[in-house]
C-alpha positions as CSV (number, residue, x, y, z in Angstrom):
1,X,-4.5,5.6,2.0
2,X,-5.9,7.4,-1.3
3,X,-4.4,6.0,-4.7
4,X,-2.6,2.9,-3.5
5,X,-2.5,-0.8,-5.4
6,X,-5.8,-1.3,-3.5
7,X,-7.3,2.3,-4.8
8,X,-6.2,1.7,-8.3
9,X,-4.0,4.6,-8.0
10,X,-2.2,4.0,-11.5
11,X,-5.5,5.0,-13.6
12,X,-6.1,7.7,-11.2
13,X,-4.8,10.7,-13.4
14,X,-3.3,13.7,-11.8
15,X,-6.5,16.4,-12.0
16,X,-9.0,13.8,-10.4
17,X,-6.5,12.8,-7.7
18,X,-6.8,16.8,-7.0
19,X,-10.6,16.4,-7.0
20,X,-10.6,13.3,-4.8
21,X,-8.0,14.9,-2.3
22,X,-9.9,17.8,-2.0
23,X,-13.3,15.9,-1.7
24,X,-11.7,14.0,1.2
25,X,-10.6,17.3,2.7
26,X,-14.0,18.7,2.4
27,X,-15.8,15.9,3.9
28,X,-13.7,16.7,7.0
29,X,-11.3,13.7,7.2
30,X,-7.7,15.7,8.1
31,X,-5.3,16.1,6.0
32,X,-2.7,14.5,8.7
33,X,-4.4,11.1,8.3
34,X,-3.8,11.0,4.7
35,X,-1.3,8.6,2.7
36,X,-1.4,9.6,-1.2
37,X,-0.3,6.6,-3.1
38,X,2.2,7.8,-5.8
39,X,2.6,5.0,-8.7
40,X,3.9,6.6,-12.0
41,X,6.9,6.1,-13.9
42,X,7.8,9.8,-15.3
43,X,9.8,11.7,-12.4
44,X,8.0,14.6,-13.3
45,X,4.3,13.3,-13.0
46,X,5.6,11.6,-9.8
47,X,6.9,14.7,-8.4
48,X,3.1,16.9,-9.8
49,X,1.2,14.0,-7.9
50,X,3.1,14.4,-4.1
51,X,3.3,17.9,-4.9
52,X,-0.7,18.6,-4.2
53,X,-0.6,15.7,-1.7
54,X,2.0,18.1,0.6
55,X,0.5,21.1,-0.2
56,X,-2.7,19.9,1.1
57,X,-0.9,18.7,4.4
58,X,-1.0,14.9,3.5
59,X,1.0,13.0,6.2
60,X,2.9,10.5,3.9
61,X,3.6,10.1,0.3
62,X,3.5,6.5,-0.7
63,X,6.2,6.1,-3.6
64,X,6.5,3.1,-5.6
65,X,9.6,2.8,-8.2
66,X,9.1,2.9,-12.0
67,X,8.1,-0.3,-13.2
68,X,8.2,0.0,-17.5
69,X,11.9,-0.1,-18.3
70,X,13.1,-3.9,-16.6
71,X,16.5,-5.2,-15.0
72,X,17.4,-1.0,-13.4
73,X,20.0,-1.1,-11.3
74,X,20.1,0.5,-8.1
75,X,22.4,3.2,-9.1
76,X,19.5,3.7,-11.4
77,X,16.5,3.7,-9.4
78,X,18.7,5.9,-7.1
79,X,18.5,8.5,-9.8
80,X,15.4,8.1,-9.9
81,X,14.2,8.7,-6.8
82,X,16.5,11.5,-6.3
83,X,15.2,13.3,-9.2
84,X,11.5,13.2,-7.6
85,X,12.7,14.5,-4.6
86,X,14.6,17.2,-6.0
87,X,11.8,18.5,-8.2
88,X,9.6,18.3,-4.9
89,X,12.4,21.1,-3.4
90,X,11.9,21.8,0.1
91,X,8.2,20.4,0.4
92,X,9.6,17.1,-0.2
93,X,9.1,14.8,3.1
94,X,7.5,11.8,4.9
95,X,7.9,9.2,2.3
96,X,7.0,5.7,2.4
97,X,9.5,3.8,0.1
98,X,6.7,1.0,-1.7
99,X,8.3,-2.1,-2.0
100,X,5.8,-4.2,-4.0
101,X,7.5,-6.2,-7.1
102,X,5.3,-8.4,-7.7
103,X,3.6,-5.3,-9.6
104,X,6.8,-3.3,-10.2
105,X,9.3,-6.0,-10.8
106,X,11.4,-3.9,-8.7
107,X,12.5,-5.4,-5.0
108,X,14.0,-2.0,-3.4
109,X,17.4,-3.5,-1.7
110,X,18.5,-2.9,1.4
111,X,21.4,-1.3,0.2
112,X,19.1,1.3,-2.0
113,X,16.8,2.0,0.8
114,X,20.3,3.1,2.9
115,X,21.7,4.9,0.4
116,X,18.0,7.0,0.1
117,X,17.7,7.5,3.9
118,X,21.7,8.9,4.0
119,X,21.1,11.3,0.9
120,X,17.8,12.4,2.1
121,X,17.5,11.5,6.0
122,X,14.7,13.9,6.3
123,X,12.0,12.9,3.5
124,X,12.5,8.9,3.5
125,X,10.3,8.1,6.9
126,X,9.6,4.3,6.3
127,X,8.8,1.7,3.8
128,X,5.8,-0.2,2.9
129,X,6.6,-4.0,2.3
130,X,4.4,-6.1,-0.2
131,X,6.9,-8.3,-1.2
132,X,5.4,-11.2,0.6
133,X,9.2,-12.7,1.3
134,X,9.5,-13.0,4.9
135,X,13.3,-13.4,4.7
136,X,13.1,-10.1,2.7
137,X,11.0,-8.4,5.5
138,X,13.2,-9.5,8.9
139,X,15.7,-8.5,6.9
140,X,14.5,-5.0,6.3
141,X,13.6,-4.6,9.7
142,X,17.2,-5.7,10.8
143,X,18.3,-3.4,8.9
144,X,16.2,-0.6,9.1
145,X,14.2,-1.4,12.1
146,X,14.4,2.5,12.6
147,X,12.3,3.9,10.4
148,X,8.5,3.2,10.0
149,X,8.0,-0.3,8.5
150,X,4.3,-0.9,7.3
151,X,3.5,-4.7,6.1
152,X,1.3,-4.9,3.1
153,X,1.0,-8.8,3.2
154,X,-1.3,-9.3,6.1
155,X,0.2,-12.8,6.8
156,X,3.7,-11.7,7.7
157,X,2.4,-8.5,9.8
158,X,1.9,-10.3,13.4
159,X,5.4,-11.8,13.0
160,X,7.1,-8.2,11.6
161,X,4.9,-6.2,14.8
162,X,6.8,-8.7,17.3
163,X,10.5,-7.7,15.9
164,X,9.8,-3.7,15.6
165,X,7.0,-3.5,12.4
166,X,4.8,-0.5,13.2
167,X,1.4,-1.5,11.3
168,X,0.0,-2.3,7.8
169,X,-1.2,-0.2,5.2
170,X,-3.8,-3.0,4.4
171,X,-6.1,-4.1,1.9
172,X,-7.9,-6.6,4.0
173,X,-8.0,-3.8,6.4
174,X,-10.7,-2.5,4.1
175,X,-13.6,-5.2,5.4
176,X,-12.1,-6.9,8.6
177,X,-10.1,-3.5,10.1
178,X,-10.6,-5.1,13.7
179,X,-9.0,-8.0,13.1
180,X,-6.2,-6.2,11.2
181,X,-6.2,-3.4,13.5
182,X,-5.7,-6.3,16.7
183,X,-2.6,-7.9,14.5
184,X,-0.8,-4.5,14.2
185,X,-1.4,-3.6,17.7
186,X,-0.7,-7.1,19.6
187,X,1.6,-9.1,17.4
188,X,-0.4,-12.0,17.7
189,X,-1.1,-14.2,14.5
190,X,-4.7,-14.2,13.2
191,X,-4.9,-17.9,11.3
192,X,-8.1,-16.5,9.9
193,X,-7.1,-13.4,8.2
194,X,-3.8,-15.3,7.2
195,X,-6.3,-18.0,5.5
196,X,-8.2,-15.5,3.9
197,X,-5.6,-14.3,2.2
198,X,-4.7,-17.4,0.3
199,X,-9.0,-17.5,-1.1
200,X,-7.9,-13.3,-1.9
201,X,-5.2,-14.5,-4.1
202,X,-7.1,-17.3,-5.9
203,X,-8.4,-14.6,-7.8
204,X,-7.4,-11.4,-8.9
205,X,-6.8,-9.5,-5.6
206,X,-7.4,-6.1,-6.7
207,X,-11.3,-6.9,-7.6
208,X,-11.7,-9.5,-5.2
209,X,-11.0,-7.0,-2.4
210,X,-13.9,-5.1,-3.7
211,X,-16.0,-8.1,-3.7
212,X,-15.3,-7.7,0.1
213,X,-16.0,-4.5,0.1
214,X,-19.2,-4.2,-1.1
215,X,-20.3,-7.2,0.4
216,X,-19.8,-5.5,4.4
217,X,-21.0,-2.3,2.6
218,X,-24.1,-4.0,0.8
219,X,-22.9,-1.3,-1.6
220,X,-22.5,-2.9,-5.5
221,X,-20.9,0.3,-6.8
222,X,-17.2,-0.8,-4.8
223,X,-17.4,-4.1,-7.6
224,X,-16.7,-2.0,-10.2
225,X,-12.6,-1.3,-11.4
226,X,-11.3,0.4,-14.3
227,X,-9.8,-1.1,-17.3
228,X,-7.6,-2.7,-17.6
229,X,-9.0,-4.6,-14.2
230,X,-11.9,-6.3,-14.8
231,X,-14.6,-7.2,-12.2
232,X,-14.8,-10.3,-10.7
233,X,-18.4,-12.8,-11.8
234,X,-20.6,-14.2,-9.7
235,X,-19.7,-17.2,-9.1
236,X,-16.2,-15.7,-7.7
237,X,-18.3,-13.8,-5.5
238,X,-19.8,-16.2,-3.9
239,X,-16.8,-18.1,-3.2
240,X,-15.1,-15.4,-1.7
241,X,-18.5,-15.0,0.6
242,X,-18.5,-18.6,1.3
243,X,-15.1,-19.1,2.6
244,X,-14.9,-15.5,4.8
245,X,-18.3,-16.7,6.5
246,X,-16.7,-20.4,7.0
247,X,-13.4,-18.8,8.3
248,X,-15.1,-15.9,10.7
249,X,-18.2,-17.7,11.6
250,X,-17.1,-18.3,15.4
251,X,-16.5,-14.4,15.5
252,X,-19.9,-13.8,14.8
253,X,-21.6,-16.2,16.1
């Protein structure tokens, strides 16, 4: 996934996401196992960023709602939505709906995410849940159990794989993809990775993913974020360090 929550994707502007895509392209990864993160508030810009995505043959386009203007409506965020897809014309395709409000502030309803899929059956393909709210999740996949449901909170994702989930589109997936990767494909609860998750979220999850990061990598550059984020100090570091080592330790010993 290129420009997600993880990826920083809102201070990503629109030419270097073209750069970036095209690097990715270049360097031989295919196009088909892209997923451009799309997190913007202007329908327009929205619309300019999926555009070059599906041009370049980018399998999904991961959509979140706009998040500036508080208490929309569905009938609203329908509009919304609506709008992006018709200024994306006939290219307009394999979206992932981005349910994430503890960003947005937005929860996308059940009722929203039907009305999408009826108008448009052939772009909406799935959603992404990040909501964290398992009622919310078995809900969804009650409801919608059809199309492609991805987890985002790596502690519900075993549970949501058992009653029709099809994967993760995972930060953690980032520095411990096996055990993430085992999760999506067995159903089968992880304690570790579920633990790990509650040290991720004692700190500020975006650059305490990247503390992961570089730490498998033993690459410093992946600490660094862009303002407004700012970069997690040592001694975070080292927490984070200390309690993945105490939680993984019998898988590596």
């Amino acid at each position: 996934t290129l420009f997600g929550t993880t990826g920083e994707g809102a201070s990503v502007g629109t030419e270097e996401r073209r750069a970036v895509t095209e690097a990715m392209l270049a360097a031989g990864i295919a196009p088909d196992q892209l997923v451009a993160g799309v997190l913007v508030d202007a329908a327009e810009d929205a619309a300019e960023q999926a555009r070059h995505a599906l041009q370049r043959g980018a399998r999904n386009i991961l959509l979140a709602p706009p998040s500036y203007f508080k208490n929309i409506g569905d009938d609203g965020l329908f509009g919304w939505f609506s709008a992006v897809f018709a200024a994306l014309g006939p290219l307009a395709r394999g979206v992932l709906l981005y349910n994430i409000p503890s960003v947005t502030t937005v929860q996308l309803s059940l009722g929203l995410i039907g009305r999408l899929r009826q108008a448009v059956p052939d772009v909406v393909a799935g959603v992404k849940d990040s909501g964290g709210d398992w009622t919310y999740s078995e809900a969804l996949l009650g409801a919608h159990g059809d199309l492609v449901i991805l987890i985002g909170d790596e502690r519900h994702l075993a549970r949501a794989v058992r009653i029709g989930g099809q994967g993760a589109i995972s930060g953690m997936a980032n520095f411990a993809a096996g055990e993430v990767l085992a999760m999506a494909q067995t159903g089968q609860d992880d304690a570790r990775v579920e633990r790990f998750v509650l040290e991720l979220l004692k700190h500020p999850v975006i650059p305490a993913v990247k503390v992961m990061v570089a730490r498998k990598t033993g690459d410093e550059r992946w600490l660094a974020v862009r303002p407004p984020l700012e970069p997690i100090a040592a001694p975070g570091r080292q927490q984070l360090g200390a309690a993945y080592d105490t939680l993984f330790a019998a898988a590596a010993a």
